[in-house]
C-alpha positions in Angstrom: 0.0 0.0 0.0 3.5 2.5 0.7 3.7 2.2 -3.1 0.8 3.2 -4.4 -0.1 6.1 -2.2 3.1 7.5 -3.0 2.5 7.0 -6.8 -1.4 8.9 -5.7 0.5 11.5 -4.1 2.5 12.0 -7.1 -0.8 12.2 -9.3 -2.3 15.0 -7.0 1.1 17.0 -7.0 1.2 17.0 -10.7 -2.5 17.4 -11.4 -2.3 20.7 -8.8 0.8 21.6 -10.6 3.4 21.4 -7.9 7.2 20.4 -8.5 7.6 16.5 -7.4 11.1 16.3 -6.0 13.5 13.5 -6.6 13.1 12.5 -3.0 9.5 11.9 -3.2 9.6 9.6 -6.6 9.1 6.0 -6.0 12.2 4.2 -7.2 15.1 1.4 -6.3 19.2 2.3 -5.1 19.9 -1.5 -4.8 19.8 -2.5 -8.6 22.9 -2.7 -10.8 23.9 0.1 -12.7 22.7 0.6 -16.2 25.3 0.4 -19.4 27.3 3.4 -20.4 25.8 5.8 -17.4 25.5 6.2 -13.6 21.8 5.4 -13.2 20.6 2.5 -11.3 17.3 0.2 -13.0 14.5 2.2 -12.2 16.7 4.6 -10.0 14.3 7.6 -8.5 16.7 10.4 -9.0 17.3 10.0 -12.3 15.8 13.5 -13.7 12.2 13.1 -15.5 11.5 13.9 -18.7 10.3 18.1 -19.2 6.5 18.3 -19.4 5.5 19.2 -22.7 1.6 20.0 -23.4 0.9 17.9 -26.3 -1.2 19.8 -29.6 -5.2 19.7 -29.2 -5.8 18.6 -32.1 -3.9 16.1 -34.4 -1.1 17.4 -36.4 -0.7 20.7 -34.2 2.5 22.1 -32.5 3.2 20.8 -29.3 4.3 24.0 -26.6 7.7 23.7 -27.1 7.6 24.0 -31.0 8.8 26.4 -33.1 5.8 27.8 -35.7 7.5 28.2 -39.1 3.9 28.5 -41.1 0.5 29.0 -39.3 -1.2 30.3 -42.1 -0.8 33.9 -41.3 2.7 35.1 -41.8 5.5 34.6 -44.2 8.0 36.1 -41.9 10.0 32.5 -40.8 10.9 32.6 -44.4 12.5 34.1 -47.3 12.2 33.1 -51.0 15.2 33.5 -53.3 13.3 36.1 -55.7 10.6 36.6 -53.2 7.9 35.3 -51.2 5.7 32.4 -52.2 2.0 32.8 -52.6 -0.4 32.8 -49.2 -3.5 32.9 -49.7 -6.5 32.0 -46.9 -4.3 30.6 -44.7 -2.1 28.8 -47.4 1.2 28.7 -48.8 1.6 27.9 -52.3 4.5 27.9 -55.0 4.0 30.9 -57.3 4.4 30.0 -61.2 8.0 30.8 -62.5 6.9 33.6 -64.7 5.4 34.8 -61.4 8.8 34.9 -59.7 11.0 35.1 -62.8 12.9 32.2 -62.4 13.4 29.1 -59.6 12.4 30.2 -56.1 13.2 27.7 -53.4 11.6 29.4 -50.0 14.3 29.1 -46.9 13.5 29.6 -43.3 15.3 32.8 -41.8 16.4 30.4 -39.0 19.0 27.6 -38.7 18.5 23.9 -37.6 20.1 20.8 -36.8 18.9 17.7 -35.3 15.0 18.4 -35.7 11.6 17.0 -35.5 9.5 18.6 -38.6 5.8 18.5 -39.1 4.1 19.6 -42.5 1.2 19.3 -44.9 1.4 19.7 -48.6 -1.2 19.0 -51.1 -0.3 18.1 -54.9 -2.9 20.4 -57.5 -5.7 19.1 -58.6 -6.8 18.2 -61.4 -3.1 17.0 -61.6 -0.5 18.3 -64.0 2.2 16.6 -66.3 3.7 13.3 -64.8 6.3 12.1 -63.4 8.6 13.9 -61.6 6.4 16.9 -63.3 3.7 16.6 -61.3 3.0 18.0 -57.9 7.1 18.2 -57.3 8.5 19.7 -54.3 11.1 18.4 -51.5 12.2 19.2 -48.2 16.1 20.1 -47.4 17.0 19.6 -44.4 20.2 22.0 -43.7 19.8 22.7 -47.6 21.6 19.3 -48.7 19.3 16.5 -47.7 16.2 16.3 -49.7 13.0 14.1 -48.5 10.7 14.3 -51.7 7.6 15.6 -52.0 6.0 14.5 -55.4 2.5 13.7 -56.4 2.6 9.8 -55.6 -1.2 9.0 -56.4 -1.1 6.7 -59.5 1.8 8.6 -60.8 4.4 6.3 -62.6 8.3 7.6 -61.9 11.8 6.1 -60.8 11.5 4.6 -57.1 14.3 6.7 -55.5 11.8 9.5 -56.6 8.6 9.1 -55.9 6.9 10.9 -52.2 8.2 9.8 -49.5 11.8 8.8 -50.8 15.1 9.8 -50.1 16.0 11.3 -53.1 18.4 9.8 -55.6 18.7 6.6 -52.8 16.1 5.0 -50.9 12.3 4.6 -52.2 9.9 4.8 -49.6 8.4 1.7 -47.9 5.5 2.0 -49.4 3.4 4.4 -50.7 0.5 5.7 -48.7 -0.3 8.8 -51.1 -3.7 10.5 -51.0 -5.3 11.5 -54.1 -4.7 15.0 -55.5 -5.7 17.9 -54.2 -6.4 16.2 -50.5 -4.0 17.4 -47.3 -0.8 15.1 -46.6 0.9 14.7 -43.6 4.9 14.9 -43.0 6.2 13.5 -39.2 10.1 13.6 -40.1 13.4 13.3 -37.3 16.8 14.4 -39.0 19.7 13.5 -37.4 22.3 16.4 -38.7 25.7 14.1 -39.9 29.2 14.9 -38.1 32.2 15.7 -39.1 35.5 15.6 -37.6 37.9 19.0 -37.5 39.4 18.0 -40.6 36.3 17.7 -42.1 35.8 13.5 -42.8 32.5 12.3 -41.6 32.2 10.7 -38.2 28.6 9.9 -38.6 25.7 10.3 -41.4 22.5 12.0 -41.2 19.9 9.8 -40.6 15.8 10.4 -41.2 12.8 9.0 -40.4 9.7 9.8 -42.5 5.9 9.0 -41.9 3.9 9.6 -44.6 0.5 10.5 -43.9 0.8 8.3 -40.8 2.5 5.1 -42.4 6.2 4.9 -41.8 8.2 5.1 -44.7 12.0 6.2 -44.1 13.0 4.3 -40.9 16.2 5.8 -39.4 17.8 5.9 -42.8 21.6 7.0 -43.6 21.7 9.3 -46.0 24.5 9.2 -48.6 25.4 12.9 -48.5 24.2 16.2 -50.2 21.5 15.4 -52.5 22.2 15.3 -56.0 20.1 14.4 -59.5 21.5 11.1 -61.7 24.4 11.8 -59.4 25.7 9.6 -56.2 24.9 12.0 -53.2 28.5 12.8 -50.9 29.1 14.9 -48.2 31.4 17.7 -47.4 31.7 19.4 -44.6 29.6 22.1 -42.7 28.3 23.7 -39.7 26.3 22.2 -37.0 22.9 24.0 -38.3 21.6 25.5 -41.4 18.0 26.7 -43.1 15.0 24.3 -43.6 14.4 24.8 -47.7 11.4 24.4 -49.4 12.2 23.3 -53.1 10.4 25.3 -56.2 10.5 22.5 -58.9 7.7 24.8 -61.0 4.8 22.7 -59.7 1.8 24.8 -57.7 2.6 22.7 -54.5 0.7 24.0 -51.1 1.5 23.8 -48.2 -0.1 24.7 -44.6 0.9 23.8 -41.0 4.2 23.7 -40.3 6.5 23.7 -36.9 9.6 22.3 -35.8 11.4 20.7 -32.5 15.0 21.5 -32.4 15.9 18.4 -30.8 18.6 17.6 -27.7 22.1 15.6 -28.2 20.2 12.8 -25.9 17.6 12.7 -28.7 20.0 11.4 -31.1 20.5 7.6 -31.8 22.6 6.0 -29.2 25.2 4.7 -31.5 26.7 8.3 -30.6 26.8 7.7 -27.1 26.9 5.6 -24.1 23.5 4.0 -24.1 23.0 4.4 -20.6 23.6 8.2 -20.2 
């Protein structure tokens, strides 16, 4: 009984929003020490995870998000000859006679290791084929492309199609929604590493869900992204702009936020597993 009227105690703490201390969590000294770290199994002071109020509805920003399109302001962004079109709460990719020329849209502000969320709908009826129709992509650190393409009965090269790593990995499957419907990006990038003379120490990694459906799953990427070319990597900083590619399709695109994401978030081939 101990045991669970400390857990009840616990409940009514956080439920009246008090701070439970270490001293009061239920836990065990006498159990061996984890790999890698100094924590015991289930040892009570090892710090809890920060709350975080979850989104209210599905596919919002949880509170400790960063809002880089809410349908109301282009001002996370800049667009190489200007800014894309918004229109009722919408982002779309002007025409290139509109913008005079290829207009990839970059965020003013510089990531890593992130969580990304975003929807994007393909025009309808659809246009062209191929790589033609309804093509976008998302690049990470402005190297590492995840595609964004019109996937719905649309015949192309695998390493192309939604949801691939471009130039290297198809997706999974495909989970596309017909044109003109709202799809669903849930992406982690892991940033790559590079030594200080500039050889990799570690790739970037992604995982991609597609509309819900898990399609990249903690993928190395090959490098830079690169068309009919093999992708390689050279050296760079530790953070860089979120692009939006303008591949002179009328792509649109609406909710999107980001989680920069701590060094204990990374995969734990980086560090001790334990810490």
């Amino acid at each position: 009984m101990k045991r669970i009227r400390i857990g009840m105690a616990m409940a009514a703490g956080l439920m009246a929003g008090t701070l439970v201390h270490a001293q009061d969590r239920p836990g065990f000294k006498d159990t061996p020490i984890l790999p890698g770290g100094n924590w015991h199994v289930h040892d009570p002071d090892r710090p809890a995870p920060t709350v975080v109020t979850p989104p209210a509805a599905l596919g919002g920003a949880p509170s400790d998000a960063i809002i880089l399109f809410d349908g109301t302001s282009l001002d996370a962004w800049r667009g190489e000859r200007g800014p894309w079109t918004l229109d009722r709460g919408v982002l779309t990719i002007p025409s290139r006679a509109q913008s005079g020329g290829e207009n990839n849209l970059i965020s003013r502000q510089e990531f890593g290791d992130v969580q990304l969320h975003l929807e994007f709908r393909s025009p309808n009826p659809p246009q062209k084929s191929s790589q033609d129709r309804g093509n976008s992509g998302i690049w990470f650190m402005q190297r590492y492309e995840v595609q964004v393409l019109d996937g719905y009965q649309n015949a192309t090269y695998a390493d192309g199609t939604v949801g691939a790593v471009y130039a290297w990995k198809p997706p999974l499957v495909n989970p596309s929604r017909k044109p003109g419907e709202w799809q669903s990006y849930d992406i982690i990038f892991e940033r790559p590493h590079f030594a200080t003379d500039g050889s990799l120490t570690r790739p970037a990694y992604v995982t991609v869900l597609l509309n819900g459906v898990l399609v990249q799953n903690h993928q190395a990427m090959l490098g830079t992204t690169a068309w009919r070319k093999i992708a390689q990597y050279q050296s760079h900083g530790d953070k860089a702009p979120i692009q939006l590619q303008d591949h002179d399709s009328p792509v649109s695109f609406r909710n999107i936020w980001v989680r920069p994401l701590p060094e204990e978030a990374i995969a734990q081939d980086l560090k001790g597993a334990g810490q």
